[in-house]
TORLUMTI-518269 format. One record per residue (C-alpha): residue in three letters; x, y, z. Coordinates in steps of 0.05 Angstrom, whole numbers, padded with zeros to 5 digits, always signed. Example, Ala and Ser with C-alpha at 12.3 -4.5 7.8 and 13.67 -1.06 7.14 Angstrom:
! TORLUMTI-518269
ALA+00246-00090+00156
SER+00273-00021+00143
This chain:
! TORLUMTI-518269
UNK+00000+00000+00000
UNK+00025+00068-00014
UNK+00023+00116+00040
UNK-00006+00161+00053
UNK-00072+00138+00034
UNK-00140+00187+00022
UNK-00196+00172+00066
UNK-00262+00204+00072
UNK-00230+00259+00024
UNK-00171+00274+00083
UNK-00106+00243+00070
UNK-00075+00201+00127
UNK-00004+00180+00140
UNK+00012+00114+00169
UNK+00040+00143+00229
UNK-00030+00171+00238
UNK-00057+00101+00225
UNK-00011+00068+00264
UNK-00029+00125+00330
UNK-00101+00104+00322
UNK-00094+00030+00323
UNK-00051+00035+00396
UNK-00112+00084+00412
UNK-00160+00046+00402
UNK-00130-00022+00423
UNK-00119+00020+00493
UNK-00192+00033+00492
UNK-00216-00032+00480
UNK-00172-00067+00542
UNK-00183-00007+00587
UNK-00255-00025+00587
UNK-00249-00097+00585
UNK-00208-00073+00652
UNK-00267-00039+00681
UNK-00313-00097+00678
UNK-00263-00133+00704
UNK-00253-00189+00649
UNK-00184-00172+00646
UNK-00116-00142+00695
UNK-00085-00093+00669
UNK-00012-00083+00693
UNK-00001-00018+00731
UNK+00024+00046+00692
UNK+00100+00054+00692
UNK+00122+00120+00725
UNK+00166+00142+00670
UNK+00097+00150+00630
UNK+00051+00171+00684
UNK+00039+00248+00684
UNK+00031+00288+00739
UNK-00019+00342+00751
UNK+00018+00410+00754
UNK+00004+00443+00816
UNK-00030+00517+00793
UNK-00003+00567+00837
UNK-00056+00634+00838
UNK-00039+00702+00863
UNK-00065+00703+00927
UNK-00117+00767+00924
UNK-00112+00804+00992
UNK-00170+00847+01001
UNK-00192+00892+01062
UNK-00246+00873+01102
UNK-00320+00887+01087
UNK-00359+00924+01143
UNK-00413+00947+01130
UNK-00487+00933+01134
UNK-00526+00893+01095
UNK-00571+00947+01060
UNK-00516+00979+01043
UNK-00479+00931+01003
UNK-00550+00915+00960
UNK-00554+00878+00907
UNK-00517+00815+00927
UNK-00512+00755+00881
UNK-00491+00684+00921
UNK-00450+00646+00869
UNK-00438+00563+00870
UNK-00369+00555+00860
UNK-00349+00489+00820
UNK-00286+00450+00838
UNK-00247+00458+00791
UNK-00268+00524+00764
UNK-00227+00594+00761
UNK-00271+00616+00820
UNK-00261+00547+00854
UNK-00185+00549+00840
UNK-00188+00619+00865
UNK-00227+00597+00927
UNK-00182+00541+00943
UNK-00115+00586+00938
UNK-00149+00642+00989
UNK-00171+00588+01038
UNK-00112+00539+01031
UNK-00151+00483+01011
């Protein structure tokens, strides 16, 4: 076969072929893994990547005294893990 090949109009390299082969093969046994039909060995810690810990400016404000009239309107906004606002909460509280 002569690479690269067309496809669906979009030519594809065998690299590219190759790459989603190992994909997919890793898809098929991770989820023969998760109904447990198979063992997967553990990952190797050369390949496993760490999450970078995001360091955020910690905002210092002034306290807020006041009463509550006076600081109408007020909006109370869920903060998501994971979120700017909850990676901003979690770097002002320590968390």
């Amino acid at each position: 076969m002569q690479w690269p090949i067309s496809c669906q109009g979009r030519e594809v390299a065998q690299a590219q072929v190759e790459g989603l082969r190992e994909w997919i093969a890793r898809s098929f046994l991770q989820k023969l893994a998760e109904r447990q039909l198979l063992t997967l060995p553990s990952v190797r810690a050369q390949y496993r990547l760490g999450r970078r810990e995001r360091i955020l400016p910690r905002q210092e404000a002034p306290p807020v005294i006041s009463t509550l009239a006076a600081l109408q309107p007020l909006e109370l906004v869920v903060v998501e893990p994971g979120s700017v606002l909850g990676q901003r909460w979690a770097s002002a509280t320590g968390q």
